[in-house]
N, C-alpha and C positions, 0 to 999 in steps of 0.2 A: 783603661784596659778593655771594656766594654766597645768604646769608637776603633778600637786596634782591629779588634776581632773583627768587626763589621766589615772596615776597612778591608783584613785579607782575604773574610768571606766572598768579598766581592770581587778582589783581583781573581781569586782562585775559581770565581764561574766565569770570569771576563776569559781566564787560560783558555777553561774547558768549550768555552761557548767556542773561539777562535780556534781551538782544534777542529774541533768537531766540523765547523768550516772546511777548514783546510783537508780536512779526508774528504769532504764532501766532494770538493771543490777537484782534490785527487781521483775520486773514483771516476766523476764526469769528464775529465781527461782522457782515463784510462782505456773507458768505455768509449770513448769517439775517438780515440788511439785503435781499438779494437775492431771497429766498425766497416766495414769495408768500403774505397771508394772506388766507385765506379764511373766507366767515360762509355760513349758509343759510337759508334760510325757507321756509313753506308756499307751495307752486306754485299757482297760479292759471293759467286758461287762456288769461290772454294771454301765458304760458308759453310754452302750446305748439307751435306754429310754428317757433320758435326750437331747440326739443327736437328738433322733427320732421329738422332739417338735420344732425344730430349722426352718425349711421350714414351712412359714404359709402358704402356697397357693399349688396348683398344678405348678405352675410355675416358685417357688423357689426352689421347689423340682425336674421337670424336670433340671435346672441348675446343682443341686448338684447330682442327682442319675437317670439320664435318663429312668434308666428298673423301679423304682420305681410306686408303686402308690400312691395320696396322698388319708387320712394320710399315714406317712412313717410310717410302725411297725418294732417293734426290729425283727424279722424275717426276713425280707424286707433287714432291715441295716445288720443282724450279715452273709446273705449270703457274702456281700462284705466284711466284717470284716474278714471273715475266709479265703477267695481267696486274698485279698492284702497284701501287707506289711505295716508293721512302722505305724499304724493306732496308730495317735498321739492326743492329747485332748492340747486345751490351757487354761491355766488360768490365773484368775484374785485373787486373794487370795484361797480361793477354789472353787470357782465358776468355772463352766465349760462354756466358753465362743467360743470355735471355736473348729471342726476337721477336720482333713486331712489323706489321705494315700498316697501309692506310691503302681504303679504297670506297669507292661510289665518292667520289669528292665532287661535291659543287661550291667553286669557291668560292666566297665571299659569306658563305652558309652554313655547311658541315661538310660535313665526312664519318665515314667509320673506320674504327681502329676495328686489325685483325691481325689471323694466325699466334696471337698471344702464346707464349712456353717460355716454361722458364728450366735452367740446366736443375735438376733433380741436384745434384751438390748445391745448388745455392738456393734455397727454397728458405723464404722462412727468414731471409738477410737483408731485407729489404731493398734489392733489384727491384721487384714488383713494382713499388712505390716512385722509384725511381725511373721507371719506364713509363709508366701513364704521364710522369709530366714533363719528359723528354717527348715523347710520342703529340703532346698535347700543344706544347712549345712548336717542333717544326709544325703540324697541322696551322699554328696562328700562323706562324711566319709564312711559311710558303705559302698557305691560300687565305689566310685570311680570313676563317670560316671561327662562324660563331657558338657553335655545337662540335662536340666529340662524342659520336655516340657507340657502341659499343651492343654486341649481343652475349645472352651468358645462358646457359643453361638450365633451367630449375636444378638438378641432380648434381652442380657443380658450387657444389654450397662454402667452398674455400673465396670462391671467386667472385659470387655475389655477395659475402662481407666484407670480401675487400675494395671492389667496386663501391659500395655505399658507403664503408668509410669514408673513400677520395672523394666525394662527392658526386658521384654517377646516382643516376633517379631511374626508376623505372617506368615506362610511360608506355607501354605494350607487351600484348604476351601473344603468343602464334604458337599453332599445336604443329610438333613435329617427330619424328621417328627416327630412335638412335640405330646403332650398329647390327644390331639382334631384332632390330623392328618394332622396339619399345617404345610406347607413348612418353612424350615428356614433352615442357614446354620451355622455349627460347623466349627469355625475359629480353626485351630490347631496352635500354638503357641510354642515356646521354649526361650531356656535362655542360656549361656555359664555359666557355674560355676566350680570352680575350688580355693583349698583350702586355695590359699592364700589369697583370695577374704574377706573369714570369717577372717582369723585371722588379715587382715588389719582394718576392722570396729568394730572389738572387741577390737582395739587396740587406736583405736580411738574416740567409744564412751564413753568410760570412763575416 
């Protein structure tokens, strides 16, 4: 009676252990069920309008477009659309939810990622994430460059956590003057990238 009991003790944590899994196993479905995917392509300037609404404030707009006034007009934006490269749009089904460019490229070298903004509804969904290593990917491919570097603002303290997360280093600071004429300094930052990097997490998220 005693070996009985043991016996169903056991099945009866083998069930529980195996549930327990199996919601596990549930919820993590659920949750990358819920997650949103995103794709990107080259920006065109029926783009930009759309871009222009993304900075609510002067001070989101100093972040993404320093020379900028707020509001940002397509004017404003299509000067740096025409001077950068790879000015890229992301999305959410066809919602246009984030863009970026690249520019000072020397290839085989680096380059800097800019105009960084992300659509106010999708803040906080991981677009972000999803841009520095789409942005980081074309920068290997098309030039071949072994740095991604990036400038951030001391005052833009969302953007330097999330830059140090992905791996961005800061390696210079330069005193500059925001909208109102305010001191503050522009953290200059970069990244090591290099091609096998992509094809390893391509290889692995799936």
């Amino acid at each position: 009676m005693i070996w009985f009991d043991k016996v169903t003790k056991r099945f009866r944590v083998y069930k529980i252990h195996n549930q327990r899994k199996f919601v596990s196993l549930l919820v993590m479905h659920l949750l990358e069920a819920m997650t949103p995917i995103y794709t990107h392509r080259q920006s065109n300037l029926e783009d930009l309008p759309q871009i222009c609404t993304f900075p609510q404030n002067p001070t989101e707009l100093h972040f993404m477009y320093p020379k900028a006034t707020f509001p940002l007009t397509f004017e404003q934006l299509k000067l740096n659309f025409d001077n950068r490269s790879n000015s890229t749009v992301f999305l959410s089904d066809k919602t246009v939810v984030a863009f970026a460019n690249l520019y000072d490229i020397e290839p085989s070298k680096q380059c800097f990622l800019g105009n960084v903004v992300i659509n106010p509804l999708f803040r906080g969904k991981g677009v972000s994430e999803y841009l520095l290593k789409t942005m980081a990917e074309i920068a290997v491919q098309e030039y071949q460059v072994k740095e991604l570097h990036l400038t951030c603002f001391n005052t833009n303290t969302p953007g330097l956590l999330l830059y140090l997360k992905t791996g961005f280093t800061p390696y210079a600071m330069e005193k500059r003057t925001d909208f109102e004429g305010k001191s503050l300094l522009a953290v200059h930052m970069k990244k090591e990238v290099f091609i096998e990097q992509f094809e390893f997490e391509v290889k692995n998220y799936f």
